[in-house]
C-alpha positions as CSV (number, residue, x, y, z in Angstrom):
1,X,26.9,-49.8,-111.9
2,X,30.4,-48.4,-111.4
3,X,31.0,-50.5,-108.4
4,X,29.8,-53.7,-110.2
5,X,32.3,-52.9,-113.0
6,X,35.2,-52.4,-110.4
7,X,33.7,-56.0,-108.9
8,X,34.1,-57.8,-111.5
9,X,37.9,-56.1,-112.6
10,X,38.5,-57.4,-108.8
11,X,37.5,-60.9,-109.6
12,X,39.2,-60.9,-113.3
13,X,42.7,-61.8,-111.7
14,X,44.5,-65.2,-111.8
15,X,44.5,-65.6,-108.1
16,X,41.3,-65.0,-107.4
17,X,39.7,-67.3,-109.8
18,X,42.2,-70.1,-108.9
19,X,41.6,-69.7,-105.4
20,X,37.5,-70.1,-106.7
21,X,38.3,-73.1,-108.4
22,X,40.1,-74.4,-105.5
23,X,38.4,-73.8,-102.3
24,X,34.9,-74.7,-104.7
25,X,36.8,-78.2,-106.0
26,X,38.3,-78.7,-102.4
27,X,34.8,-77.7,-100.8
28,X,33.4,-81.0,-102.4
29,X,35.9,-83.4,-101.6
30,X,36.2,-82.7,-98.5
31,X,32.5,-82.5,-97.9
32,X,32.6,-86.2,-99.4
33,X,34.4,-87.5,-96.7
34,X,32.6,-88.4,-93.8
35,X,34.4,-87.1,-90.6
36,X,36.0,-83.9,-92.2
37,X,33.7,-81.2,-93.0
38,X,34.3,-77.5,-94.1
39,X,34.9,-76.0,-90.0
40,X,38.0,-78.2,-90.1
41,X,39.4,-77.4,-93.4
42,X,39.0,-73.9,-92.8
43,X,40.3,-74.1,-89.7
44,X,43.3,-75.6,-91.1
45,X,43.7,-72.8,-94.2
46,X,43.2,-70.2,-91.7
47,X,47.0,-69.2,-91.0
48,X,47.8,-69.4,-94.7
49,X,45.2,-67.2,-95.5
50,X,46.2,-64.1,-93.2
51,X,49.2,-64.0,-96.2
52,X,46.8,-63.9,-99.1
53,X,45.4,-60.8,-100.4
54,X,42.2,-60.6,-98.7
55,X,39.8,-60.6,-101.3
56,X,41.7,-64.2,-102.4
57,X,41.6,-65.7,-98.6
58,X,38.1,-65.3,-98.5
59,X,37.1,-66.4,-102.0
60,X,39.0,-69.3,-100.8
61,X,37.6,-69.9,-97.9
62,X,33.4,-69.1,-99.4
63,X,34.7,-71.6,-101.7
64,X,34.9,-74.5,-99.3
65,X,32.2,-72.8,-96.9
66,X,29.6,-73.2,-99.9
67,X,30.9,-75.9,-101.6
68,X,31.0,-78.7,-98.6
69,X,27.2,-79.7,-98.7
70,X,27.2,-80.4,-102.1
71,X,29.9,-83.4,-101.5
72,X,28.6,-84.2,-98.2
73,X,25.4,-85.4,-99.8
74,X,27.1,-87.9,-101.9
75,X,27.9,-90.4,-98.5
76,X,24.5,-89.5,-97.3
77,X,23.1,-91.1,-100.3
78,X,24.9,-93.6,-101.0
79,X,26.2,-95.2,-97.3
80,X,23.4,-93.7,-94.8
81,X,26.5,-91.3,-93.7
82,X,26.6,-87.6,-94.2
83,X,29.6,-86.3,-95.1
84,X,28.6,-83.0,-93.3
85,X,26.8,-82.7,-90.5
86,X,23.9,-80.0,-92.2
87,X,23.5,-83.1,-94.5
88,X,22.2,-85.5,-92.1
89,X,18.3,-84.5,-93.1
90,X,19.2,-85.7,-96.3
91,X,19.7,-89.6,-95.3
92,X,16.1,-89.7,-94.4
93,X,14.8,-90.4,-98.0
94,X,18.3,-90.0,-100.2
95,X,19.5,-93.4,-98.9
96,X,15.9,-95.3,-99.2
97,X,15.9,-94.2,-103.1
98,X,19.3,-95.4,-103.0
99,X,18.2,-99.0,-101.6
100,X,15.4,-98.7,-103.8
101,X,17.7,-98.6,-107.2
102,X,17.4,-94.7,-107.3
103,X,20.9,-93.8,-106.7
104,X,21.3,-92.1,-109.6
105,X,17.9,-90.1,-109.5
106,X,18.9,-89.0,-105.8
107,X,22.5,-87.9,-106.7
108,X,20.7,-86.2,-109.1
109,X,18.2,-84.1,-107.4
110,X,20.0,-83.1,-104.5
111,X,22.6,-81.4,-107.0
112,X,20.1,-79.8,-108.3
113,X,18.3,-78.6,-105.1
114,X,21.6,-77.4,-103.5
115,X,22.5,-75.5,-106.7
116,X,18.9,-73.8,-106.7
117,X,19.1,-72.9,-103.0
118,X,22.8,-71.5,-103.2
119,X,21.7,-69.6,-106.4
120,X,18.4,-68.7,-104.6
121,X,20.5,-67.2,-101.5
122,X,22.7,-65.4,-103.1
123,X,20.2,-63.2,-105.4
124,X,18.3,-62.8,-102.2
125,X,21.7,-61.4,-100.6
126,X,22.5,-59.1,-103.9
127,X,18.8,-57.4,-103.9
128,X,19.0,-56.6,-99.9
129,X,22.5,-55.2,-100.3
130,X,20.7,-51.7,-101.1
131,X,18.9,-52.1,-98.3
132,X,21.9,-53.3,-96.3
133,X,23.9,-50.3,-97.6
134,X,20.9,-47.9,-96.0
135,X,20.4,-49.2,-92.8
136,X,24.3,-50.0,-91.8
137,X,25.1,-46.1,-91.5
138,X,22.6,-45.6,-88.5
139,X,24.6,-48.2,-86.7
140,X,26.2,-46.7,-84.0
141,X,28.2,-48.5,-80.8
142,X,24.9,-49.4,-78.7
143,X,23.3,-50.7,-81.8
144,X,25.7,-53.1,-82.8
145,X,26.6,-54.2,-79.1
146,X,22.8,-55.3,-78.6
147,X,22.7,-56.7,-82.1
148,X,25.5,-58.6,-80.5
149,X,24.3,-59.5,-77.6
150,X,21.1,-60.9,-79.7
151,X,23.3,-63.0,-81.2
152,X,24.8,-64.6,-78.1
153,X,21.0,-65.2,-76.9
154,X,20.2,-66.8,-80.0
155,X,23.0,-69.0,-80.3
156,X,22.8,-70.1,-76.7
157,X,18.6,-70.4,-77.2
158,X,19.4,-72.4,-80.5
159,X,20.6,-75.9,-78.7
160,X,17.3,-76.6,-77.2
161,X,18.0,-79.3,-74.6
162,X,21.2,-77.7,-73.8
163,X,20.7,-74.3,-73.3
164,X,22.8,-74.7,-70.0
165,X,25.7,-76.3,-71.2
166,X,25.6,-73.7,-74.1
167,X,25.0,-71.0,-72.4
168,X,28.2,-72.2,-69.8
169,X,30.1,-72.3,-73.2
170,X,29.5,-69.1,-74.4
171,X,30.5,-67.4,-71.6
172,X,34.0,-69.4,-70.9
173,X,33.8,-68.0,-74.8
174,X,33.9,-64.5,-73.7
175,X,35.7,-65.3,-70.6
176,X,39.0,-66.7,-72.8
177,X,38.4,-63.2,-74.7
178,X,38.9,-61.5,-71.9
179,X,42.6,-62.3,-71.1
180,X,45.7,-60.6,-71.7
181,X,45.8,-57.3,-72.4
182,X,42.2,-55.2,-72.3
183,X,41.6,-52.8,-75.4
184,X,40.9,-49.5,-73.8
185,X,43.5,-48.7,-70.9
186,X,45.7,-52.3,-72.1
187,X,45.9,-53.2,-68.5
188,X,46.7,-56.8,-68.1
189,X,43.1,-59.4,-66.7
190,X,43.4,-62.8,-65.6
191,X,47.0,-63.2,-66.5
192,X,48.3,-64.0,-63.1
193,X,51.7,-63.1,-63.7
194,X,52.0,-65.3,-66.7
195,X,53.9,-63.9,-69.7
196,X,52.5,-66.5,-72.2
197,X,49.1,-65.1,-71.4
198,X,50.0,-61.1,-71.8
199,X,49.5,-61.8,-75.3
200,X,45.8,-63.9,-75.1
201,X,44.2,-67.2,-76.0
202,X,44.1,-66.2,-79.6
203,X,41.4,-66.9,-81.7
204,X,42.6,-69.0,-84.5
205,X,44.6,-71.3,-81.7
206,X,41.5,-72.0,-80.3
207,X,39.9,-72.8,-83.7
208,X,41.6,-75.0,-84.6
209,X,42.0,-77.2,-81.1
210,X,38.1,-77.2,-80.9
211,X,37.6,-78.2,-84.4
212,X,40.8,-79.5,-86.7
213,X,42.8,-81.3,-83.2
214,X,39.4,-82.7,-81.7
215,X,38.2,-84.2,-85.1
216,X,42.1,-85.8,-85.4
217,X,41.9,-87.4,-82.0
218,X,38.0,-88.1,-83.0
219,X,38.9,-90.3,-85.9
220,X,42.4,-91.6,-84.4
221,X,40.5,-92.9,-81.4
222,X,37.3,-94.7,-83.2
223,X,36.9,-97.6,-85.0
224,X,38.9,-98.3,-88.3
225,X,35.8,-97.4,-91.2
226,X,36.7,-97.9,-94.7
227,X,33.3,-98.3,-96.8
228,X,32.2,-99.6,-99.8
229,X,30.8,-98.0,-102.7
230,X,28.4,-99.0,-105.7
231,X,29.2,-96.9,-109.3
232,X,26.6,-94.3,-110.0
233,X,25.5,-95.2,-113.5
234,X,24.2,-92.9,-116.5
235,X,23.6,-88.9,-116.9
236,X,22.6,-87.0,-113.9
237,X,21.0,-83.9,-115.6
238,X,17.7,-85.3,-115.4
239,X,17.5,-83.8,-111.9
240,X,17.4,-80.5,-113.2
241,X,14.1,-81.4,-115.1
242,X,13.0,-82.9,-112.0
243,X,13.0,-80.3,-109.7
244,X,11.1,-78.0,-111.9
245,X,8.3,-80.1,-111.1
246,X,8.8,-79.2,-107.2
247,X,9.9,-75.8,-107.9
248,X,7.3,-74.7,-104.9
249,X,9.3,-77.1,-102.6
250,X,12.5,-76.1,-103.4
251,X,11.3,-72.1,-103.7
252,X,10.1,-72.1,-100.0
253,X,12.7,-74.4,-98.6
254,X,15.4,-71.5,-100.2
255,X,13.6,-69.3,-98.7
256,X,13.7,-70.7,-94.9
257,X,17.5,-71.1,-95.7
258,X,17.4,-67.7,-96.3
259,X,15.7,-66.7,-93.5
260,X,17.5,-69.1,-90.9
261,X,20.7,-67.9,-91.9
262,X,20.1,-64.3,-91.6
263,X,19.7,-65.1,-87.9
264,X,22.7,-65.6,-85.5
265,X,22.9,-69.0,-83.9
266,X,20.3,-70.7,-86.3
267,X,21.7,-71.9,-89.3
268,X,20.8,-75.0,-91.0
269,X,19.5,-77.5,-89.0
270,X,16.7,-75.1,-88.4
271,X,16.1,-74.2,-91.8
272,X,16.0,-77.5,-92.7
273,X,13.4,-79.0,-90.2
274,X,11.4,-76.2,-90.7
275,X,11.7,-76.7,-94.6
276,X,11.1,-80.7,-93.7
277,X,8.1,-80.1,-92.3
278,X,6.2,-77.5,-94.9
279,X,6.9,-80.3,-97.6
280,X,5.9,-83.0,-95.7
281,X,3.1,-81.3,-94.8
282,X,1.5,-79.8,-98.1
283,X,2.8,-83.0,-100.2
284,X,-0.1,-84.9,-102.0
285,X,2.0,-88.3,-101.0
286,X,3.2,-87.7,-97.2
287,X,3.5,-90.8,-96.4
288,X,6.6,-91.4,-98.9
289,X,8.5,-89.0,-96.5
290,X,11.8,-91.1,-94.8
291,X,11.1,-94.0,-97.4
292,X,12.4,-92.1,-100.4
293,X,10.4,-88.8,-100.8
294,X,12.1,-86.7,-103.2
295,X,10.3,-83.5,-102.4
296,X,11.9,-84.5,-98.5
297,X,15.4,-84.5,-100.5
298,X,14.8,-81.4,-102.1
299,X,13.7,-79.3,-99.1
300,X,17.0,-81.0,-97.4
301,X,19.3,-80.3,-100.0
302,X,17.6,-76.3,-101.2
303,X,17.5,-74.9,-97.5
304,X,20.9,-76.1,-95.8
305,X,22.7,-74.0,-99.5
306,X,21.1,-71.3,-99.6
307,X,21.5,-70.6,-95.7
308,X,25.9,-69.7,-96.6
309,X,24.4,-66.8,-98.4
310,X,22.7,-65.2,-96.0
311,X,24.8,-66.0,-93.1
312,X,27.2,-63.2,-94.4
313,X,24.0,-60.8,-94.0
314,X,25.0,-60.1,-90.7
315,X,28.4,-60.8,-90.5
316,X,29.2,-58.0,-94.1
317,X,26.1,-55.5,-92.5
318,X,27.4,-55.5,-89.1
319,X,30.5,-57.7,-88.5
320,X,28.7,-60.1,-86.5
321,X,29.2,-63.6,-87.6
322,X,26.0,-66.2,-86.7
323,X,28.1,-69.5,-86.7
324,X,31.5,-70.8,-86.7
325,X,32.7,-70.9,-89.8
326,X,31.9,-66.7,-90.5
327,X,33.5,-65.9,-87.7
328,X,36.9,-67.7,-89.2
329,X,36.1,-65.5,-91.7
330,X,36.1,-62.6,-89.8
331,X,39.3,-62.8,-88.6
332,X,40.3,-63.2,-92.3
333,X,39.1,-59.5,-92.5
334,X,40.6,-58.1,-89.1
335,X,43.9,-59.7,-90.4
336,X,43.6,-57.3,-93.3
337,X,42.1,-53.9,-91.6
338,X,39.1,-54.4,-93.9
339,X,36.4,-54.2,-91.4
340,X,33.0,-55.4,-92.1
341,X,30.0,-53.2,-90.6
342,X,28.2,-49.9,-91.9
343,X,31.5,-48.2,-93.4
344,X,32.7,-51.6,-95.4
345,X,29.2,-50.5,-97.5
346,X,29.8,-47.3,-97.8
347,X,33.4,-47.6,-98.8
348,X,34.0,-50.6,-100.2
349,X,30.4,-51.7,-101.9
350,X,33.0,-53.2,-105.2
351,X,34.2,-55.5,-102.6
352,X,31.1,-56.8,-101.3
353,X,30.3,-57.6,-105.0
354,X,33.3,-59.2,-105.5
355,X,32.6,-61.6,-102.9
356,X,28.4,-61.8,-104.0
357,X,29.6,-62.9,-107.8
358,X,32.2,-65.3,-106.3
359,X,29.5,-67.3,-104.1
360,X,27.8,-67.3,-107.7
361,X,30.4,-68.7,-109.3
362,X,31.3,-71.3,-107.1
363,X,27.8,-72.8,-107.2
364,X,28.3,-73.1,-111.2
365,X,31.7,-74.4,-111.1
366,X,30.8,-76.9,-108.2
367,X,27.7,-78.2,-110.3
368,X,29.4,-78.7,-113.7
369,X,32.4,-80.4,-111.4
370,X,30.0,-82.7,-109.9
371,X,27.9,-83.5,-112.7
372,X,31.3,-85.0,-114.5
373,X,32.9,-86.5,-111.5
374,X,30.6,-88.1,-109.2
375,X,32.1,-91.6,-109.4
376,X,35.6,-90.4,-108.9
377,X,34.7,-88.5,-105.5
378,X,33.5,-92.2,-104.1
379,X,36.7,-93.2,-104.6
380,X,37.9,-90.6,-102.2
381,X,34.7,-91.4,-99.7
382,X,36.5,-94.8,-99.3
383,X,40.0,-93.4,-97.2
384,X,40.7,-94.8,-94.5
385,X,39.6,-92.7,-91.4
386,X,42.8,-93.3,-89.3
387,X,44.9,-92.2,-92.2
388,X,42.9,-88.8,-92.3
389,X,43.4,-88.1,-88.4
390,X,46.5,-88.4,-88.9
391,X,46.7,-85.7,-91.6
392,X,44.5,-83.7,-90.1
393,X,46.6,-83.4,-86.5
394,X,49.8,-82.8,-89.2
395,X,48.2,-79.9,-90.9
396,X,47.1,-78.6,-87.8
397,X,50.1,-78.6,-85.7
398,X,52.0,-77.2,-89.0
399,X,49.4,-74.1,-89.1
400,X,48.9,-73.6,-85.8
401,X,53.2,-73.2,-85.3
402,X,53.0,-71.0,-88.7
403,X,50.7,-68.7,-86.7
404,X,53.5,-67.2,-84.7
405,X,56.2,-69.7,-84.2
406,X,55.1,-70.3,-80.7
407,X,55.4,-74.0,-79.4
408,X,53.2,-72.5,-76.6
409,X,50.0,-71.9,-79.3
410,X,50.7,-76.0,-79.7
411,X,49.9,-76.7,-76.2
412,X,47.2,-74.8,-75.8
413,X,44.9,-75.9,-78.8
414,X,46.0,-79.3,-78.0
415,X,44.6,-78.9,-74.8
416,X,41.3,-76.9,-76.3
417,X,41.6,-80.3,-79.1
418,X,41.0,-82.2,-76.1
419,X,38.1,-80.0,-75.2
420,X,36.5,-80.1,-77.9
421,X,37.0,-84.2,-78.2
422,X,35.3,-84.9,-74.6
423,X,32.2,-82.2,-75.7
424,X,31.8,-84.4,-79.2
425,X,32.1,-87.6,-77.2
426,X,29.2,-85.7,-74.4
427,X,27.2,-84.2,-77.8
428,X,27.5,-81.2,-76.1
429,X,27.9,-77.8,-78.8
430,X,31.7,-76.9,-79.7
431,X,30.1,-73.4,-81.5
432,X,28.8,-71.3,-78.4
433,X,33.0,-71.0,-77.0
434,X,33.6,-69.6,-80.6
435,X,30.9,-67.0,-81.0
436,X,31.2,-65.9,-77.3
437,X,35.2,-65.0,-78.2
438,X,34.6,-63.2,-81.3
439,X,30.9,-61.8,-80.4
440,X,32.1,-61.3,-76.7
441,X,35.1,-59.2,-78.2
442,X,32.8,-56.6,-80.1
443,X,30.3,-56.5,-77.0
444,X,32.8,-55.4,-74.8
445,X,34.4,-52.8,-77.1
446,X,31.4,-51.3,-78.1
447,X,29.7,-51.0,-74.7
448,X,32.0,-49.3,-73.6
449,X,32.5,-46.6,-76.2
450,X,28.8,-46.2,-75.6
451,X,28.6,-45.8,-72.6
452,X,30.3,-42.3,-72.7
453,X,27.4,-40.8,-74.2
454,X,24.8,-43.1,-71.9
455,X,24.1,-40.9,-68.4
456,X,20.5,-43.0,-67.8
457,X,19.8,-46.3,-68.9
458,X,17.1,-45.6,-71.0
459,X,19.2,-43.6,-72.7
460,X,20.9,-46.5,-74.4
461,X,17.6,-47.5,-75.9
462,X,16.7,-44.0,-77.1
463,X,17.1,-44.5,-80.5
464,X,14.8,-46.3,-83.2
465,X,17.3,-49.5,-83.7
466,X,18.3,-50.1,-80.6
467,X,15.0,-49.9,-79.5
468,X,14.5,-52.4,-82.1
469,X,16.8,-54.7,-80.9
470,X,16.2,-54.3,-77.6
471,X,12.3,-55.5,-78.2
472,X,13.9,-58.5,-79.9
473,X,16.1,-59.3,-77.4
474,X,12.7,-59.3,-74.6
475,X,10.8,-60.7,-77.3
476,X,12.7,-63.8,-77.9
477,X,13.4,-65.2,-74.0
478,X,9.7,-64.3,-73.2
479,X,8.6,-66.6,-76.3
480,X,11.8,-68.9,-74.8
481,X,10.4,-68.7,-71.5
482,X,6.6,-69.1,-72.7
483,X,7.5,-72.5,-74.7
484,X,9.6,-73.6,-71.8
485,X,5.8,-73.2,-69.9
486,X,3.9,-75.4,-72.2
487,X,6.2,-77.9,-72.5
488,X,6.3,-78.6,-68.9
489,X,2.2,-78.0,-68.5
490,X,2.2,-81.0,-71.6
491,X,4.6,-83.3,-69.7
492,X,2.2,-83.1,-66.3
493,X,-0.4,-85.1,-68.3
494,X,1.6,-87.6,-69.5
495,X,3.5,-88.4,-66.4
496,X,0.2,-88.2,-64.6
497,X,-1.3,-91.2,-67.3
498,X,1.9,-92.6,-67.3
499,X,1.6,-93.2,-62.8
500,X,-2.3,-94.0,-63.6
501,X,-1.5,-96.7,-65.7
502,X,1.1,-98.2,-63.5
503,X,-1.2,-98.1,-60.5
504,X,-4.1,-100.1,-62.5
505,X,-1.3,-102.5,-63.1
């Protein structure tokens, strides 16, 4: 109770709360606009944040991080075009109701759903902090190095289809990590006699080339798109009433977000599909699904908010993020030597429910915002795409020299920007280089910290956890490796009826 008091003094401060109001407000808009998204406006805060007081950089940067869906449904709905990419689900039946006349009733609902699941997430983070704040403690160097490495696997596993290429990413990831000066003995690696690289490919620079510089030359080089919008007419409360008549929907969707999230490398998309599928599948009309279900938009729209919640499970627990945008945040705490892992719950449990009530808070102010200012954000839907890469590579460039004055830092995201535009233009993943730097980072370090205590190698699985992990870690490429089996077994049939039918021809 004493640390909930001392949460809430925390939060009580003019900064914070404008920074809430801001990064939720900004969260929306910039979901809105198709092309944008919240990894690229963090991206581009991230070097005014490291000057912030830490608990205000990150409320800032929740604020966008759990605020962006909520916008990006509005283009989904309306134009067939999700203003974020976790909101592309929610085209399937959001723009049909919108052809259909329903605009108004799908604006509706999905701010309802997404305010349910955020809510949803967050309670379900607030009653496992106890438990977070047992287990953390019995974390030691082996422990969270395979937690690590777990997460690498997953992420990598996660892009079925293109496990190589993300698998090739992740390790030129923790391959970039690995020059410049190493964190034991600070021996120079892979430097050749470079100055410029004593120092490293630094974290944020990179950041912000794969996902601020690449989105600028993105919408620079494509097609002028400036679109047209229809007024939403009348109150959009009536969602709220709505969804209490799909409450089991939007309950087990939360709860896949919930669970997705928890896990490095899955995230959304999974969550949603999975969430998709379960309402699809126990709804009395499925065939309505992708023609203007709104149990389909309310699975959409509950699972991809409450999946931000739980994605700082892992990240607060152990200071391992499990996507992009927490492990911009976790520089945010590096930058400030407050460290997430077993000791920030231990010593600094008012903090973590600082940042647990601000998540809360954000999902409030973004609903009343929304509910009041709908037809003024398709206003903003409408710029011109040209005119935001051009703001976007300004912004950039401006943060990126703000970093450490360094034209140098310049040329090398623009050269990761161009990266990161020839992967989007291949659809190849831009995440797997960002988690194997930061993930890559605490493998290294804590192997080898364990590894003075480790004479057998059975020794660094000796203890309950790691043991833990370690069945995980087997347990999920086996089931990899097992699915990999059937798949091919179910493609020998078909190609086999598929030659059949072309003899008989």
């Amino acid at each position: 109770m004493e640390d909930l008091v001392s949460a809430v003094g925390l939060l009580a401060r003019w900064d914070v709360l404008a920074a809430l109001l801001v990064g939720s407000v900004g969260g929306v808009v910039i979901g809105a606009i198709p092309g944008v998204g919240a990894a690229v406006a963090i991206a581009i805060l991230l070097p005014a944040t490291f000057s912030l007081d830490p608990l205000v950089g990150l409320t800032l940067l929740l604020g966008i991080y759990g605020s962006s869906m909520y916008g990006g449904s509005i283009p989904a709905i309306l134009i067939n075009t999700p203003g974020t990419a976790v909101n592309a689900l929610t085209t399937y039946d959001g723009y049909p109701m919108t052809k259909a006349g329903q605009a108004k009733r799908a604006i509706s609902l999905a701010y309802s759903a997404s305010f349910f699941g955020g809510i949803f997430g967050i309670l379900c983070l607030i009653l496992l902090s106890p438990v977070l704040a047992w287990i953390a403690p019995h974390f030691g160097s082996r422990e969270i190095f395979l937690a690590a490495l777990l997460g690498i696997i997953l992420v990598v596993l996660a892009h079925r289809g293109q496990i190589f290429a993300a698998g090739m990413l992740a390790s030129l990831g923790i391959f970039l990590n690995t020059v410049g000066l190493e964190p034991i003995k600070y021996t120079q690696r892979f430097t050749f006699g470079q100055s410029w690289l004593s120092s490293g490919v630094d974290l944020i620079v990179v950041v912000l080339g794969l996902f601020a510089l690449s989105q600028a030359f993105l919408l620079l080089t494509e097609k002028e798109e400036s679109p047209r919008l229809q007024k939403v007419t009348g109150s959009l409360f009536s969602g709220l009433k709505e969804l209490f008549g799909h409450k089991r929907v939007a309950a087990v969707a939360s709860g896949f977000g919930v669970l997705m999230g928890m896990v490095p490398g899955v995230g959304e998309f999974t969550a949603q599909f999975m969430s998709y599928t379960y309402a699809q599948k126990s709804s009395k009309n499925p065939e309505l699904f992708g023609k203007g279900s709104p149990e389909g938009l309310i699975a959409a729209e509950s699972a991809n908010n409450a999946v931000p919640a739980a994605a700082m499970i892992p990240l607060l627990a152990l200071g391992i993020p499990g996507e992009a945008l927490t492990a911009m945040m976790l520089s945010v705490f590096y930058v400030h030597n407050v460290i997430p892992g077993p000791q920030l719950f231990q010593n600094e449990l008012d903090f973590v429910y600082a940042l647990y009530i601000a998540m809360m808070l954000l999902n409030v102010i973004v609903l009343i915002f929304l509910l009041f200012s709908t037809n003024l954000l398709t206003k903003i839907i409408q710029i011109p795409t040209r005119f935001l890469g051009v703001v976007i590579l300004i912004l950039s460039f401006v943060g990126i020299y703000s970093l450490r004055n360094s034209t140098t830092d310049c040329a090398i995201a623009a050269a990761f920007g161009l990266l990161g535009l020839i992967l989007k233009r291949q659809n190849l993943p831009i995440v797997p280089i960002v988690l194997g730097m930061v993930l890559g980072g605490i493998m290294e370090t804590k192997l080898r910290s364990a590894m003075i205590r480790v004479k057998e190698p059975l020794d660094f699985i000796d203890r309950p956890i790691a043991a833990i992990l370690f069945g995980f870690i087997i347990l999920v490429i086996v089931l990899h490796i097992r699915t990999l089996i059937i798949e091919h077994r179910n493609r020998e049939p078909d190609a086999d009826h598929n030659l059949h039918d072309t003899q008989m021809r």
